[in-house]
Biopython code that builds the backbone (N, CA, C, O; Angstrom):
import numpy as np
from Bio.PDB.StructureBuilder import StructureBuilder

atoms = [
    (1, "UNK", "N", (-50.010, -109.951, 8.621)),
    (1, "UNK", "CA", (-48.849, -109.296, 8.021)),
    (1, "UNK", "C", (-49.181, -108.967, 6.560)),
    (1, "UNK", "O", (-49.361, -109.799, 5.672)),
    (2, "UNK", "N", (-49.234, -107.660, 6.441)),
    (2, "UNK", "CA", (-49.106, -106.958, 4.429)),
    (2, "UNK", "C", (-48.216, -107.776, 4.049)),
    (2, "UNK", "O", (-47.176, -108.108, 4.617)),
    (3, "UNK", "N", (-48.661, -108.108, 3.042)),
    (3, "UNK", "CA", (-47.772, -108.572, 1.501)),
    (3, "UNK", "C", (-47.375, -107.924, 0.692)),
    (3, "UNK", "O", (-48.290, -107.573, -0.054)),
    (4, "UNK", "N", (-46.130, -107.424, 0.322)),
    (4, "UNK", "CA", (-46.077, -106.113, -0.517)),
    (4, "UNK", "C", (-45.357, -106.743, -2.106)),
    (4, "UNK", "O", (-44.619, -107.727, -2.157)),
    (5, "UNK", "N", (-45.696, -106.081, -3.061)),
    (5, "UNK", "CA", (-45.422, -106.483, -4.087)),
    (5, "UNK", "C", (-44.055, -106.024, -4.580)),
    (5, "UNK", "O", (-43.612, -104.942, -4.194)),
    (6, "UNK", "N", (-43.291, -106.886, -5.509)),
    (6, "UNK", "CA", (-42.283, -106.983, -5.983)),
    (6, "UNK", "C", (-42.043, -104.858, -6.406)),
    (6, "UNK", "O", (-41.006, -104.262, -6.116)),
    (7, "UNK", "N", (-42.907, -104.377, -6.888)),
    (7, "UNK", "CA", (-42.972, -103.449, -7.506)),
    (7, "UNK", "C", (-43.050, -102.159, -6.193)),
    (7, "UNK", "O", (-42.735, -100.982, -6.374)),
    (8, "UNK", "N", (-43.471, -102.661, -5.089)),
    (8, "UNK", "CA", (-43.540, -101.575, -3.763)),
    (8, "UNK", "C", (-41.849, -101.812, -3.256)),
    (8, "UNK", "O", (-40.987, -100.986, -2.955)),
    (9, "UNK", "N", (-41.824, -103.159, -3.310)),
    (9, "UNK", "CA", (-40.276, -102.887, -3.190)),
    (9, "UNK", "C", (-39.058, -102.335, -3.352)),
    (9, "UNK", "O", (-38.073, -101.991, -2.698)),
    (10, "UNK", "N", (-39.533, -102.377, -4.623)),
    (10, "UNK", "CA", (-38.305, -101.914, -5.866)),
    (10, "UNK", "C", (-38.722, -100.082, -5.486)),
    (10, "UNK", "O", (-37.726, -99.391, -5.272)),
    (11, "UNK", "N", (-39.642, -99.597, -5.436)),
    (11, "UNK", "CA", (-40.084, -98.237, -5.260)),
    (11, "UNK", "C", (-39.398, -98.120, -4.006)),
    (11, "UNK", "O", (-38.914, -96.989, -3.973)),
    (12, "UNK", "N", (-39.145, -98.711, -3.030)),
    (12, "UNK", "CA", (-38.633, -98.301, -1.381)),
    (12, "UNK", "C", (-37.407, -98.282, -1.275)),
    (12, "UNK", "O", (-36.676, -97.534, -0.627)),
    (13, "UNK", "N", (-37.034, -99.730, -2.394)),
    (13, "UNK", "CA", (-35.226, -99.226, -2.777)),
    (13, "UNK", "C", (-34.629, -97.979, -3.321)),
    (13, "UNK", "O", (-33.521, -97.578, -2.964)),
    (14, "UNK", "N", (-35.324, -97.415, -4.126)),
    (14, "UNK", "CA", (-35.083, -96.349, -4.667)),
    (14, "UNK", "C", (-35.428, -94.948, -4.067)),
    (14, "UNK", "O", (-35.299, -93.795, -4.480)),
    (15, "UNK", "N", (-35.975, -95.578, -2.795)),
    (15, "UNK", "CA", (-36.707, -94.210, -1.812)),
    (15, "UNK", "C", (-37.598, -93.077, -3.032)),
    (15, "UNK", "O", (-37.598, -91.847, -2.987)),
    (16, "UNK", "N", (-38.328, -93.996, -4.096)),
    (16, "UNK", "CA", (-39.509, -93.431, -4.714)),
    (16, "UNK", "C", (-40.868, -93.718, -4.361)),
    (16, "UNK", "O", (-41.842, -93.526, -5.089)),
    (17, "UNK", "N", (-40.875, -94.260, -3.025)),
    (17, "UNK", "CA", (-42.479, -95.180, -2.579)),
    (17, "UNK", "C", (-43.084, -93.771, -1.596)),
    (17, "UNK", "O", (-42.243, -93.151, -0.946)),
    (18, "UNK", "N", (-44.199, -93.436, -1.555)),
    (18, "UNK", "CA", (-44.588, -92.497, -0.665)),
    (18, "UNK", "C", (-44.693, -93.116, 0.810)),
    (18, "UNK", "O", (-44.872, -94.293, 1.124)),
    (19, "UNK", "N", (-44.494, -91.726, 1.814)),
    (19, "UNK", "CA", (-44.151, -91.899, 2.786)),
    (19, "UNK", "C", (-45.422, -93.431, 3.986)),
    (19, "UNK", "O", (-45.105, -94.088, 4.977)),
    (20, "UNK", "N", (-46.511, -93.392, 3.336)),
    (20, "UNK", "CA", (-47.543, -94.283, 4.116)),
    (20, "UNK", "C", (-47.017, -96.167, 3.845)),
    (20, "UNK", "O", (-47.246, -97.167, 4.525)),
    (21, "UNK", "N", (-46.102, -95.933, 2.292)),
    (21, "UNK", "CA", (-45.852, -97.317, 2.396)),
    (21, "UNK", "C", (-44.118, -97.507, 2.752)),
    (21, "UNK", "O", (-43.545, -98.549, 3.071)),
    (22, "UNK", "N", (-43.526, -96.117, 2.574)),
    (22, "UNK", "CA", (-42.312, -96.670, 3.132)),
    (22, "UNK", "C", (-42.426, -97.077, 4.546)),
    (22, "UNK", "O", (-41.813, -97.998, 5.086)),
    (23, "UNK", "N", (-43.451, -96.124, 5.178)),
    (23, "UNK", "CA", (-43.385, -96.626, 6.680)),
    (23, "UNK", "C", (-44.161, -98.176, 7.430)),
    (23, "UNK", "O", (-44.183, -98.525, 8.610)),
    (24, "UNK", "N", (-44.828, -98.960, 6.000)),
    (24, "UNK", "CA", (-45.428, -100.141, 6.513)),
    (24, "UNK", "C", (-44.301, -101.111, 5.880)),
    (24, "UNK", "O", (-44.333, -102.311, 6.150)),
    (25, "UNK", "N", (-43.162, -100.500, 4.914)),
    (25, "UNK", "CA", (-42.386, -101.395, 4.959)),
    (25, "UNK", "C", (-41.490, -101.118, 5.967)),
    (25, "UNK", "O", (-40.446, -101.590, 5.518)),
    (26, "UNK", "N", (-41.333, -100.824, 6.645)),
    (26, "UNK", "CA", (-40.236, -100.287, 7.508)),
    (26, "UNK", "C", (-40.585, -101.164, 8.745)),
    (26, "UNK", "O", (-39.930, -101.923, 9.459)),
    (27, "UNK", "N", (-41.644, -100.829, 8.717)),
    (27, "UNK", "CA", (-42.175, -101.448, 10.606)),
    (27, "UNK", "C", (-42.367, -103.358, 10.160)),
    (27, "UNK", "O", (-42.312, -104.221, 11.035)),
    (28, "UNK", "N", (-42.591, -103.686, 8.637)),
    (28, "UNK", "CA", (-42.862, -105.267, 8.548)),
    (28, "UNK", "C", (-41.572, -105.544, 8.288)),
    (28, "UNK", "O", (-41.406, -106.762, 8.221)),
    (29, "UNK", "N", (-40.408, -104.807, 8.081)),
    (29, "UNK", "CA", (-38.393, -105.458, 8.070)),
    (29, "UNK", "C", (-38.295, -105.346, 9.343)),
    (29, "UNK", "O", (-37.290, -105.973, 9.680)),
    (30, "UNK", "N", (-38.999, -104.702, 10.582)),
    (30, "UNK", "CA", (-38.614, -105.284, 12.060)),
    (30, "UNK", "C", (-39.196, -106.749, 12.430)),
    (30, "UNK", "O", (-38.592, -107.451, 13.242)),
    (31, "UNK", "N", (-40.087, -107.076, 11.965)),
    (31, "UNK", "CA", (-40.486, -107.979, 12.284)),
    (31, "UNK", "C", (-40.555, -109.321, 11.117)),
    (31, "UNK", "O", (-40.782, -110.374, 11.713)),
    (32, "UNK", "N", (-40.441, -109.463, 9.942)),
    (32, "UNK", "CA", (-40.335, -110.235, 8.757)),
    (32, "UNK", "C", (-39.229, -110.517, 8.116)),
    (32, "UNK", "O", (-38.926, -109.695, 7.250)),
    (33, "UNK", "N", (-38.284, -111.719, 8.305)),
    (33, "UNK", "CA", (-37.188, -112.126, 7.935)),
    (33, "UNK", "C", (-37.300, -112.114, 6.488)),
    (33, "UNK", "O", (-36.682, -111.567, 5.575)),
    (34, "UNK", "N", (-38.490, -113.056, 6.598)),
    (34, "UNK", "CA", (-38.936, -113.552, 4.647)),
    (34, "UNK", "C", (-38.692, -111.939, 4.032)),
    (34, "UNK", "O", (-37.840, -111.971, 3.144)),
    (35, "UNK", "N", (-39.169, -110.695, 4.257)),
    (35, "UNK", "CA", (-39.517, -109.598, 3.842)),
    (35, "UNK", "C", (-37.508, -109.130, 3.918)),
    (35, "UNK", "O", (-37.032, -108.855, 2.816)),
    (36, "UNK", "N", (-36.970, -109.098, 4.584)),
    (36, "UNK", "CA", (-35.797, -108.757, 4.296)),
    (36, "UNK", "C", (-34.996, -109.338, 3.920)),
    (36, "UNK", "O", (-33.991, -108.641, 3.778)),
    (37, "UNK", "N", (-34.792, -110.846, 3.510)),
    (37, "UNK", "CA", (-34.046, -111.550, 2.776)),
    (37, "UNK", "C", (-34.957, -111.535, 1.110)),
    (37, "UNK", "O", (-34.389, -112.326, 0.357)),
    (38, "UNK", "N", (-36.026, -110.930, 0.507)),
    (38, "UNK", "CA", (-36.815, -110.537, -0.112)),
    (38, "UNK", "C", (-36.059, -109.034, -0.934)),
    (38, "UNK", "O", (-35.573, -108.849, -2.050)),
    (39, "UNK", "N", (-36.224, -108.369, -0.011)),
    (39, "UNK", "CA", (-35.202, -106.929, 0.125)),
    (39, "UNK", "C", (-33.908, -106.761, -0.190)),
    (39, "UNK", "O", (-33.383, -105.837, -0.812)),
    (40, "UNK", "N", (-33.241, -108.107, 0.475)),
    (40, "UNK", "CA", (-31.604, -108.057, 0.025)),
    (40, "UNK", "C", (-31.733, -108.536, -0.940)),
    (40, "UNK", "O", (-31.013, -107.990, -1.776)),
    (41, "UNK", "N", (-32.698, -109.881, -1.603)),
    (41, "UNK", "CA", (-32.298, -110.041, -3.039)),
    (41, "UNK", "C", (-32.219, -108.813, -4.126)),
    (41, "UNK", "O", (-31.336, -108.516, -4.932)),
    (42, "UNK", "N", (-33.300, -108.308, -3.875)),
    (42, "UNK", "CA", (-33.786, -107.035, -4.944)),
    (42, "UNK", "C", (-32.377, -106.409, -4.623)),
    (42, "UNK", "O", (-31.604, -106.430, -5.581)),
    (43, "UNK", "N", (-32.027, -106.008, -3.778)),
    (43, "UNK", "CA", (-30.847, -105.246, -3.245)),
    (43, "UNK", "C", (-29.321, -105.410, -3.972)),
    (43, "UNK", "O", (-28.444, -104.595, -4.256)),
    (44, "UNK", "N", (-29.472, -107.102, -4.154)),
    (44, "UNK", "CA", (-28.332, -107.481, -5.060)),
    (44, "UNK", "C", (-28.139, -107.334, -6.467)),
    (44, "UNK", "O", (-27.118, -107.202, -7.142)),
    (45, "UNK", "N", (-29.895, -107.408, -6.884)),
    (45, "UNK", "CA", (-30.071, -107.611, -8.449)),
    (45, "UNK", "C", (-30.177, -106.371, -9.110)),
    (45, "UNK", "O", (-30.204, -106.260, -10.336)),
    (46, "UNK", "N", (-30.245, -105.334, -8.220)),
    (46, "UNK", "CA", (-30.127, -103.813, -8.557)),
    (46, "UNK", "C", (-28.699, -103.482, -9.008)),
    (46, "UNK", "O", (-28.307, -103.002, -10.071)),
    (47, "UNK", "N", (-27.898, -103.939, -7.704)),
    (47, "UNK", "CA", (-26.140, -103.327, -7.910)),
    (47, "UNK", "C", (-25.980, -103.826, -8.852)),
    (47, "UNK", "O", (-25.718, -103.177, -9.865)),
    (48, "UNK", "N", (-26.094, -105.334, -8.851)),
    (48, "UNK", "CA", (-25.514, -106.320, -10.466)),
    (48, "UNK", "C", (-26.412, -105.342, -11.656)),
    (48, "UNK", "O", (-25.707, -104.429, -12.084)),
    (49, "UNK", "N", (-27.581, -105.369, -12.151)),
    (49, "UNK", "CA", (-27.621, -104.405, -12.960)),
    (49, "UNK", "C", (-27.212, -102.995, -13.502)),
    (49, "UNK", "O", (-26.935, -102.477, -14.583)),
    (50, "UNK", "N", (-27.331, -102.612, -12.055)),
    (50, "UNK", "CA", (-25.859, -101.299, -12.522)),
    (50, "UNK", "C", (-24.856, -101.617, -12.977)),
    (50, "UNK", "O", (-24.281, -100.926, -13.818)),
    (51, "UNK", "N", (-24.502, -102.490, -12.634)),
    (51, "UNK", "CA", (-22.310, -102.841, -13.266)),
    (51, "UNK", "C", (-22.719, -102.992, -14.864)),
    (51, "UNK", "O", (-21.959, -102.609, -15.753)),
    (52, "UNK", "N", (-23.962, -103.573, -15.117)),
    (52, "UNK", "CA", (-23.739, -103.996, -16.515)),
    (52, "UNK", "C", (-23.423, -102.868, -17.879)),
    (52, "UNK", "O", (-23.676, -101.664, -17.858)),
    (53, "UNK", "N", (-22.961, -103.448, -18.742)),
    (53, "UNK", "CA", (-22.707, -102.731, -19.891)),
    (53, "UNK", "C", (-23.466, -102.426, -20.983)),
    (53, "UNK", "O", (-23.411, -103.321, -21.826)),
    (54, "UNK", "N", (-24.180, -101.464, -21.299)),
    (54, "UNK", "CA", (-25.174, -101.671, -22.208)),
    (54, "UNK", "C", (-24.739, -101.578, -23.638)),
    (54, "UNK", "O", (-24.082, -100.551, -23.807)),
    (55, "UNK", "N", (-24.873, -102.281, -24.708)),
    (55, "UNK", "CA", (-24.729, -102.122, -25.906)),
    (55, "UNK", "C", (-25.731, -101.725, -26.558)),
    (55, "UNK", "O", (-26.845, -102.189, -26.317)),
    (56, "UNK", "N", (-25.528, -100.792, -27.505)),
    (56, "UNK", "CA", (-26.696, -100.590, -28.606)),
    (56, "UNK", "C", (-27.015, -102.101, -29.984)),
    (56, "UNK", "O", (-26.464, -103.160, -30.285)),
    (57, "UNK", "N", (-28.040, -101.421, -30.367)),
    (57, "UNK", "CA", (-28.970, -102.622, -31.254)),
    (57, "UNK", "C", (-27.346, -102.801, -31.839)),
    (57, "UNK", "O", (-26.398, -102.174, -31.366)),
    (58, "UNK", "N", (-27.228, -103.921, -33.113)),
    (58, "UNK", "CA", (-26.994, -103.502, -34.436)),
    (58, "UNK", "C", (-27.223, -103.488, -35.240)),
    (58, "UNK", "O", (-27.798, -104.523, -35.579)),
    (59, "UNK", "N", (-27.077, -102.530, -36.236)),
    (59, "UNK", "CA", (-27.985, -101.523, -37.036)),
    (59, "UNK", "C", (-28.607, -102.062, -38.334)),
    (59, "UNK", "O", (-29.287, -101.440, -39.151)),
    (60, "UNK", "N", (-28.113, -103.746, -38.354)),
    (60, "UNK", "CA", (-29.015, -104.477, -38.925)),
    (60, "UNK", "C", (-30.266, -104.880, -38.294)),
    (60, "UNK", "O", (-31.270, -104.821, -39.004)),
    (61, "UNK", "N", (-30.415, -105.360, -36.850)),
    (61, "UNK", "CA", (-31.407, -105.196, -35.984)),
    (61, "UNK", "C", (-32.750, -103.536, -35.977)),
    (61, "UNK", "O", (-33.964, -103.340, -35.928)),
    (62, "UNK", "N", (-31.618, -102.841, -36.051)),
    (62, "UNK", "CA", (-32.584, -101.333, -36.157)),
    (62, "UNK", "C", (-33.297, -101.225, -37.473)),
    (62, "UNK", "O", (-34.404, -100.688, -37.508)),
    (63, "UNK", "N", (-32.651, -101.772, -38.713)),
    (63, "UNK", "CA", (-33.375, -101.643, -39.736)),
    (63, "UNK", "C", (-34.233, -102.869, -39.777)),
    (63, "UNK", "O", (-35.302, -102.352, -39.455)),
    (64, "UNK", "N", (-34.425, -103.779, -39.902)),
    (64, "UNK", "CA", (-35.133, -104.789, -39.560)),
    (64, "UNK", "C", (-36.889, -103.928, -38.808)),
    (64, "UNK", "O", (-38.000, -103.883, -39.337)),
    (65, "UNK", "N", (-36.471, -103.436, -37.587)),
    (65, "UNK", "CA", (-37.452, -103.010, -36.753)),
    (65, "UNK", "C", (-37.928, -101.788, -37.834)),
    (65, "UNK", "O", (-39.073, -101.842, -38.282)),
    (66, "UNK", "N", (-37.500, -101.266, -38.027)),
    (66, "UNK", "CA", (-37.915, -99.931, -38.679)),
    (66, "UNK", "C", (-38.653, -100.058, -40.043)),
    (66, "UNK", "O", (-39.363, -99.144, -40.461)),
    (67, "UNK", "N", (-38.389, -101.682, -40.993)),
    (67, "UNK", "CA", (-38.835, -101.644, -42.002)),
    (67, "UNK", "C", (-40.232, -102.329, -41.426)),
    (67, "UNK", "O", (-41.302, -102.375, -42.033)),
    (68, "UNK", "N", (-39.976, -102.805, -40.210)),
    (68, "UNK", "CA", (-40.690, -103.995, -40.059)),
    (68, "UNK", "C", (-42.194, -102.882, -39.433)),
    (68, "UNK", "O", (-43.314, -103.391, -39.386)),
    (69, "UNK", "N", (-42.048, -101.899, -39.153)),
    (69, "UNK", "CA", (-43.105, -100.702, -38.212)),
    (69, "UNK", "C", (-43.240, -99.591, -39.619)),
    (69, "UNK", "O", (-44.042, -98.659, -39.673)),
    (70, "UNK", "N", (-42.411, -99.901, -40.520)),
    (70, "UNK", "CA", (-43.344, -99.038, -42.111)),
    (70, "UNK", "C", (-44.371, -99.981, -42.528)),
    (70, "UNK", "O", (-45.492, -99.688, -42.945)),
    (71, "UNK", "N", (-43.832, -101.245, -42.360)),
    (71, "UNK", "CA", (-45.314, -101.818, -42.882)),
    (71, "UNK", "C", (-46.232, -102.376, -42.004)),
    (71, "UNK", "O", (-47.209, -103.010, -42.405)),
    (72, "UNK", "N", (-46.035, -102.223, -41.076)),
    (72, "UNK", "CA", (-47.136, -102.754, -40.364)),
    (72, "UNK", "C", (-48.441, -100.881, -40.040)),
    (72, "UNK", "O", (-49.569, -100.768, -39.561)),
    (73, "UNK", "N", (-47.451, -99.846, -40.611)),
    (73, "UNK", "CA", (-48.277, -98.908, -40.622)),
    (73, "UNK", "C", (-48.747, -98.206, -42.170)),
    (73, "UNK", "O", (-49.264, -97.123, -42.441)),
    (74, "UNK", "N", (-48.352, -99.244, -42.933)),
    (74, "UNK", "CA", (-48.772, -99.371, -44.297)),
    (74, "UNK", "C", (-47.903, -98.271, -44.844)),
    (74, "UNK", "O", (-48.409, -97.828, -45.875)),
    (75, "UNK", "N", (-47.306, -97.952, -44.675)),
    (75, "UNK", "CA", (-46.017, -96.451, -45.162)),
    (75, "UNK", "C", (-45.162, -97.348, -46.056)),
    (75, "UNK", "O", (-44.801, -98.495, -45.792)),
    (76, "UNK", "N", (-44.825, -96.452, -47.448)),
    (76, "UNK", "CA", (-43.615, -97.255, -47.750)),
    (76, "UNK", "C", (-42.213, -96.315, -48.116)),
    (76, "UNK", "O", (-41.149, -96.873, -48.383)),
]
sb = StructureBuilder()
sb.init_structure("model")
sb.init_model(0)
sb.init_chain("A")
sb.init_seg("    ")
for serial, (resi, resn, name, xyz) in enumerate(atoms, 1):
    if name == "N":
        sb.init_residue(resn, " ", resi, " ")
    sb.init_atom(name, np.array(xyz, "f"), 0.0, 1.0, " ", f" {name:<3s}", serial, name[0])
structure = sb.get_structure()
């Protein structure tokens, strides 16, 4: 049985994996429990990341970074 990586997964959820590995994941979820309780996790941790709310830096954080990348590129 293929072992597919966290990262072939996440590509098959998103139906961005090309067609040779969507179809070896397809045929190892008929037969691999581990592989689809694997699948539903990713499956869950996707939706929950969608709901979330994103906040921007704050803009003491942004200046911080910004003074902090003038000098590390010697600019002043």
């Amino acid at each position: 049985m293929k072992k597919f990586r966290e990262e072939d997964l996440i590509l098959y959820l998103y139906q961005e994996c090309p067609p040779k590995l969507k179809s070896a994941i397809e045929q190892a979820l008929d037969e691999d429990i581990a592989l689809r309780d694997r699948l539903a996790v990713l499956r869950r941790s996707i939706r929950q990341l969608d709901k979330l709310r994103l906040r921007s830096p704050a803009k003491k954080s942004i200046k911080a970074i910004m003074e902090h990348a003038r000098a590390a590129s010697g600019k002043k």
